[in-house]
Every structure is written in structure tokens, then in C-alpha cells.
C-alpha positions as CSV (number, residue, x, y, z in Angstrom):
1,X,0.0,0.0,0.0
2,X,1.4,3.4,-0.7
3,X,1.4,5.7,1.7
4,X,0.6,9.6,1.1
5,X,2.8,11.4,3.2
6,X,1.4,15.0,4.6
7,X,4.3,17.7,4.2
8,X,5.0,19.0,7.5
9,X,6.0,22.5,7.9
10,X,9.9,23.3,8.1
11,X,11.1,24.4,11.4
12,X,11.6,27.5,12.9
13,X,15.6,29.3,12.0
14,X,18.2,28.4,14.7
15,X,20.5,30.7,16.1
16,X,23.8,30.7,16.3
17,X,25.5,29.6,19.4
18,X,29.3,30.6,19.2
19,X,30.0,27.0,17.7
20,X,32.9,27.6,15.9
21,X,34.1,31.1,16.7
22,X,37.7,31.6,16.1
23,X,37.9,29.2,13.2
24,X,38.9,29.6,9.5
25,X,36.5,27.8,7.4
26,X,37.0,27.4,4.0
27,X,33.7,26.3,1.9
28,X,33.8,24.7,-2.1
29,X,30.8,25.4,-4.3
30,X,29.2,27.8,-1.9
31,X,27.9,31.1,-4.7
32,X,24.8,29.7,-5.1
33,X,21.7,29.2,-3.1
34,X,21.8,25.7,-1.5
35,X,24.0,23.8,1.1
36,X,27.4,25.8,0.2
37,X,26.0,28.9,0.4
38,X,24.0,28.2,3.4
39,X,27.3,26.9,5.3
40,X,29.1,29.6,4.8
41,X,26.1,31.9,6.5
42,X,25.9,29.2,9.1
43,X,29.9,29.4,10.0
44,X,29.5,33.3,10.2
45,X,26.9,33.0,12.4
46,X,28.8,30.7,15.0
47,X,31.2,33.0,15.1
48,X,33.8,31.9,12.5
49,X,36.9,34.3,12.7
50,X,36.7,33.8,8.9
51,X,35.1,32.5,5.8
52,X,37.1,31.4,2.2
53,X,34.5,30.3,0.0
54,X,35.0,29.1,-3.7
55,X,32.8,28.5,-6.8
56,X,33.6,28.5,-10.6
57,X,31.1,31.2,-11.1
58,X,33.0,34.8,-10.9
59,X,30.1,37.0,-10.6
60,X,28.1,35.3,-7.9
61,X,30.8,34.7,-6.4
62,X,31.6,38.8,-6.0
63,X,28.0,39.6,-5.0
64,X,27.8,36.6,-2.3
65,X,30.9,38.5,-1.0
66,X,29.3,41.7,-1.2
67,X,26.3,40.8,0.5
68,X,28.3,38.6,3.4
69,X,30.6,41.4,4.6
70,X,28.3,44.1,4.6
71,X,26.1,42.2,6.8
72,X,28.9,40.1,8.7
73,X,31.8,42.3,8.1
74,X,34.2,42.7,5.1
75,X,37.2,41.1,7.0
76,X,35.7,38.0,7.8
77,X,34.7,36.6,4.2
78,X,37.0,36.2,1.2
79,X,36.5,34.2,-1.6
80,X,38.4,33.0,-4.8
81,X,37.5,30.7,-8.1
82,X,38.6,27.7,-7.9
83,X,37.5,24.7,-10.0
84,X,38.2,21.6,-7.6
85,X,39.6,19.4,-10.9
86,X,42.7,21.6,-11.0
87,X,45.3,21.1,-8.3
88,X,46.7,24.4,-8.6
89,X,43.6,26.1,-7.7
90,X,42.6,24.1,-4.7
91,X,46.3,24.9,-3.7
92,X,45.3,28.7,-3.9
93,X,41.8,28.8,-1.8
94,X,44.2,27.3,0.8
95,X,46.7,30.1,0.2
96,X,43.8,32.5,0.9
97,X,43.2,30.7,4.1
98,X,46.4,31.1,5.1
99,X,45.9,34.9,5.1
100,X,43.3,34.6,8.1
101,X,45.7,32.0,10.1
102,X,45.2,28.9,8.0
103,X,42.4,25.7,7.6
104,X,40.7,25.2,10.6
105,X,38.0,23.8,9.0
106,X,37.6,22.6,5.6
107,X,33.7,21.8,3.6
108,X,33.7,19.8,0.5
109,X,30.6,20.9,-1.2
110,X,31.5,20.9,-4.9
111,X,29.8,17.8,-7.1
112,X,28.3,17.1,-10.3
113,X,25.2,15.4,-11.2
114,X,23.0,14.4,-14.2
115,X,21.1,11.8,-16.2
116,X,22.3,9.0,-18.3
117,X,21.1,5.3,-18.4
118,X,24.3,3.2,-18.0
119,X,23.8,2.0,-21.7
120,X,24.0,5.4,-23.5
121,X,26.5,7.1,-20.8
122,X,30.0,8.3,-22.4
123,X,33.3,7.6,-20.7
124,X,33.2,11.8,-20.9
125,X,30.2,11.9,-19.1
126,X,31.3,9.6,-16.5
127,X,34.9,10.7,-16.1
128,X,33.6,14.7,-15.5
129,X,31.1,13.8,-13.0
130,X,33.4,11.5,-11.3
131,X,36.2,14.1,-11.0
132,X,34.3,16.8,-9.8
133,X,32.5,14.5,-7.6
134,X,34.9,12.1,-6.1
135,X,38.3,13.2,-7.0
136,X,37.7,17.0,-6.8
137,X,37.2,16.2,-3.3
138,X,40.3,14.0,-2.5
139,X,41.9,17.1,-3.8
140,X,40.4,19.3,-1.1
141,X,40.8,16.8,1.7
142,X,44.3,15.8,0.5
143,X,45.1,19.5,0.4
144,X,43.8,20.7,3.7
145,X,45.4,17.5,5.3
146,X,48.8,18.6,4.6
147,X,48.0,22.5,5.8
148,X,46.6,21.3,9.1
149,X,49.3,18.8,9.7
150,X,51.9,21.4,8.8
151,X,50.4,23.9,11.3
152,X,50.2,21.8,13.4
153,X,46.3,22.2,14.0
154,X,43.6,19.1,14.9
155,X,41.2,20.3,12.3
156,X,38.0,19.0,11.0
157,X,37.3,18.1,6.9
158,X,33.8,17.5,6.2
159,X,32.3,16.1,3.2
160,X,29.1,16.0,1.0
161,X,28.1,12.7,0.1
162,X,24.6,11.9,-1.1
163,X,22.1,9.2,-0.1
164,X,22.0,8.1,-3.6
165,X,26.0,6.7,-2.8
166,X,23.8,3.8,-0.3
167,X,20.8,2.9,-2.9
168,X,20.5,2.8,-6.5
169,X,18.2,5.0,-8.8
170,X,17.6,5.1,-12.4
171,X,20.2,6.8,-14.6
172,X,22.4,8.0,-11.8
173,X,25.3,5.4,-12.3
174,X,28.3,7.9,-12.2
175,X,26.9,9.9,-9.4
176,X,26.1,7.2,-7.0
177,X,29.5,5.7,-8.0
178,X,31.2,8.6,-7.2
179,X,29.2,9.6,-4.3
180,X,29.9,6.1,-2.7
181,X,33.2,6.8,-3.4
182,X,32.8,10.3,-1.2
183,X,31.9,8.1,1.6
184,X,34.7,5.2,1.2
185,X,37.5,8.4,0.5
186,X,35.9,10.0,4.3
187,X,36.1,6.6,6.5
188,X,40.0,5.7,4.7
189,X,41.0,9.6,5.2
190,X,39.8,9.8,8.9
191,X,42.1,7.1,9.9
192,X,44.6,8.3,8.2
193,X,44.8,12.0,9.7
194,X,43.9,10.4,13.0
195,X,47.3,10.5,14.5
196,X,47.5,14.1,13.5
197,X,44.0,14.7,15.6
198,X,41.9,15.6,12.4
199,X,39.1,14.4,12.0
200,X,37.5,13.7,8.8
201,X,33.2,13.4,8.3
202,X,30.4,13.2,5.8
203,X,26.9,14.3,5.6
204,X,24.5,12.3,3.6
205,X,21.7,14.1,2.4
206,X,18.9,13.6,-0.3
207,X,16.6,16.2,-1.4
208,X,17.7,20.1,-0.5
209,X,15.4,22.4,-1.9
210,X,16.7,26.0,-3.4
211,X,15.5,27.8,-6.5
212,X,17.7,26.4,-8.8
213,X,16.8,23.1,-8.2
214,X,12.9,24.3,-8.6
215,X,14.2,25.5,-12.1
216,X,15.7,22.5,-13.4
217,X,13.7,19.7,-12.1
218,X,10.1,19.1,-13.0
219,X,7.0,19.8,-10.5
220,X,6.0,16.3,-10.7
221,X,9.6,14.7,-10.0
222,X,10.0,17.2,-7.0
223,X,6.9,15.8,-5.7
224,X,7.8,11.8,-6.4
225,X,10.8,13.0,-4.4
226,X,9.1,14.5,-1.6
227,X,7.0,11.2,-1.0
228,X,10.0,9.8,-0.5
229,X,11.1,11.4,2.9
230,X,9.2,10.9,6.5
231,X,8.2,14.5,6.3
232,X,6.6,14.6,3.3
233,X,8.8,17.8,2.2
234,X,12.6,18.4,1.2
235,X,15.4,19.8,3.5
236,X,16.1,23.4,3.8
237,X,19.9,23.9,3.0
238,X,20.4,25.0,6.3
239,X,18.9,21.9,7.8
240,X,21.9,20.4,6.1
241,X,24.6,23.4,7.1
242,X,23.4,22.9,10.5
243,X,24.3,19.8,11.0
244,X,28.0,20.5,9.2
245,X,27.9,22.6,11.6
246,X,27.9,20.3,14.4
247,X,30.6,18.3,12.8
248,X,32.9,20.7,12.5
249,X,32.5,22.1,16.1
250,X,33.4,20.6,19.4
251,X,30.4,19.1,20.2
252,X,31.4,15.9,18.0
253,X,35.1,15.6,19.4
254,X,34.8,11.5,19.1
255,X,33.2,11.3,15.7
256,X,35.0,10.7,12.6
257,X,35.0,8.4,9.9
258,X,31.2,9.3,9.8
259,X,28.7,9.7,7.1
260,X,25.4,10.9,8.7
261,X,22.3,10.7,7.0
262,X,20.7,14.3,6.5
263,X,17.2,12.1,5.4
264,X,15.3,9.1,6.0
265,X,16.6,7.0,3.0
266,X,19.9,5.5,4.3
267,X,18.7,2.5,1.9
């Protein structure tokens, strides 16, 4: 029997709390209006001495620096392009950390998508998603590694898998793949940078609603989507921030090597 699922009402805003106050966050894929965008807001609010955020898009990029430091203060964001499949790049969002006191805190936010059956997918449109995906973020934690263990500093590196990387869904082959990968690269990393006191995370979500999403993806798949989770509605991006949030403060000293589900469809 199918069950209709009423949409319950997304909760109230929460405040910040001082969580990670004196930190240097730096955030990938955050000009937009979903979960990077609504990190780098959240790590302001908790007090975060400062925020480097990246995207590959130049002008939102400016205005979403604009509209950040008049509101949270100029000296407290920066940001940079930085396309996560070049090497040289990551390197330099780093080197724009530096100029705040280094990594404290590093979000992997930047991925790919789209939709190909495995039968007419191209070794192009595989290789792209996965090395935006997967390898664009071994680039980032492989990159921040080295800065915290040079400094000296027990930092945090968080990563955005995706439920789809647990269960499969039609046409999302190279996405899952590489998302699963996200999830294997987090639980190998975290024991790795153990010993240096970092600790290394992912958040799992499914469905995060923002306007571009509503642009791109039908009213009717939205609302097969919807059905999907317990409460009958999508996540707000900063349902997922917030609990980023909470990995890359104090409050989850012990945990690493995680993936947390941000959704109800761990399978």
C-alpha cells in the first residue's frame, strides 16, 4: 500500500551559538543558493573568525561577498575561483586561508550530477562527474590535510556525500559511483589523519530544496521526491549546514569516519 505522506512545515531558523568562533572555514561550491551557500552563513553565524568560499562562477561569487561582509563584516569573508579538478587552484583557496591563520575547517561541497542510463552514458560523461565529484574532493581533503598537519592544527574536513551513494536510482550510475566513493575516501582519510588529531566526516543528504533546483527539475519529479522522505517535504539547505555545523565544532570531538544521513533513506 502506498502511503501519502502529509508535508510537515519546516522548522523554525536556529541561532547561532558561538559553535565555531575563532575558526577559518573554507567552503567549495558555496555562490549559489543551496548547502554551500547556506554553510558559509551558518559558520558566520557561529562566530567563525573567517570564511574562504569558492565556486567556478566569478560574478556570484563577488555579489555573495558583497552581501556577506556588509552584513557580517568585510574582514571576515573572502572568496576565490577555484575549479576543484585543477590542483593548482585548490592549492590557492588554501593560500587564501592562510591569510586569516590557516584551515581550521575545511567543507567539501562541490559535485556534479546528471542523467544518463548506463547504456548510453560516455566515458566523458562519467569521467567529468566523477572528478568533480569524487576526486575534486580527494583534492580538497588531500590539500587541507597537509596545511593542518603542517600547522600543526587538529582540524576537521567535512564532506558532502549523497544518499543516492547507499541505494541505486535510475540513470544516476556515475553519481552514485562517485558519491559512494565520497563516503569510502571519508572513513580511509579519517584514519589516516587520526594521529594528527583531524578528524575527517560526511553528511549524507537527499533532497535540499533551493530555487535552482525548482528551475531545473520538473513539479511532478519534485513531488515523487518528496513522498520519498518521513516528512513529506525536502530539506532546507540550512537543515543540512546545520548539521555540518555540528561536525565541525566541538560538540562531536569522538566522531570521525562518519557519514550521517541528512534524510530518512539511508537505503
Amino acid at each position: 500500500m502506498t502511503t501519502t505522506r502529509i508535508e510537515q512545515p519546516t522548522p523554525d531558523y536556529v541561532p547561532g551559538h558561538g559553535l565555531l568562533t575563532d575558526k577559518v572555514v573554507v567552503v567549495t561550491a558555496a555562490a549559489g543558493a543551496g548547502i554551500g551557500a547556506s554553510v558559509v552563513r551558518r559558520a558566520l553565524e557561529e562566530g567563525a573568525k573567517a570564511v574562504v568560499f569558492s565556486d567556478t562562477h566569478e560574478r556570484r561569487l563577488r555579489e555573495a561577498e558583497e552581501a556577506l561582509g556588509a552584513e557580517f563584516g568585510a574582514d571576515r569573508v573572502a572568496q576565490l575561483v577555484c575549479d576543484v579538478t585543477d590542483e593548482a587552484q585548490v592549492g590557492a583557496l588554501l593560500d587564501l586561508a592562510e591569510e586569516y591563520g590557516g584551515v581550521d575547517v575545511m567543507i567539501n561541497n562541490a559535485g556534479l550530477g546528471g542523467t544518463a542510463s548506463v547504456l548510453e552514458m560516455t566515458d566523458e560523461q562519467w569521467s567529468k562527474v566523477l572528478d568533480i565529484t569524487l576526486t575534486g574532493t580527494f583534492r580538497c581533503v588531500r590539500a587541507a590535510g597537509q596545511r593542518m598537519v603542517a600547522a600543526g592544527k587538529r582540524g576537521v574536513v567535512i564532506n558532502n556525500a549523497s544518499v543516492i551513494g547507499w541505494r541505486a536510482q535510475e540513470g544516476q550510475a556515475h553519481y552514485a559511483a562517485a558519491k559512494a566513493g565520497v563516503m569510502a575516501l571519508t572513513r580511509c582519510s579519517a584514519i589516516d589523519l587520526a594521529p594528527h588529531g583531524i578528524r575527517v566526516n560526511a553528511v549524507s543528504p537527499s533532497l535540499a530544496m533551493h530555487p535552482f533546483l525548482e528551475k531545473v527539475t520538473s513539479p511532478e519529479l519534485l513531488e515523487e521526491l518528496k513522498q520519498r522522505e518521513a516528512f513529506g517535504r525536502a530539506a532546507a539547505p540550512w537543515e543540512v549546514a546545520n548539521v555540518m555545523v555540528f561536525l565541525a565544532s566541538g560538540y562531536s570531538s569522538y566522531l570521525t569516519g562518519e557519514v550521517i544521513s541528512v534524510s530518512s533513506q539511508h537505503a
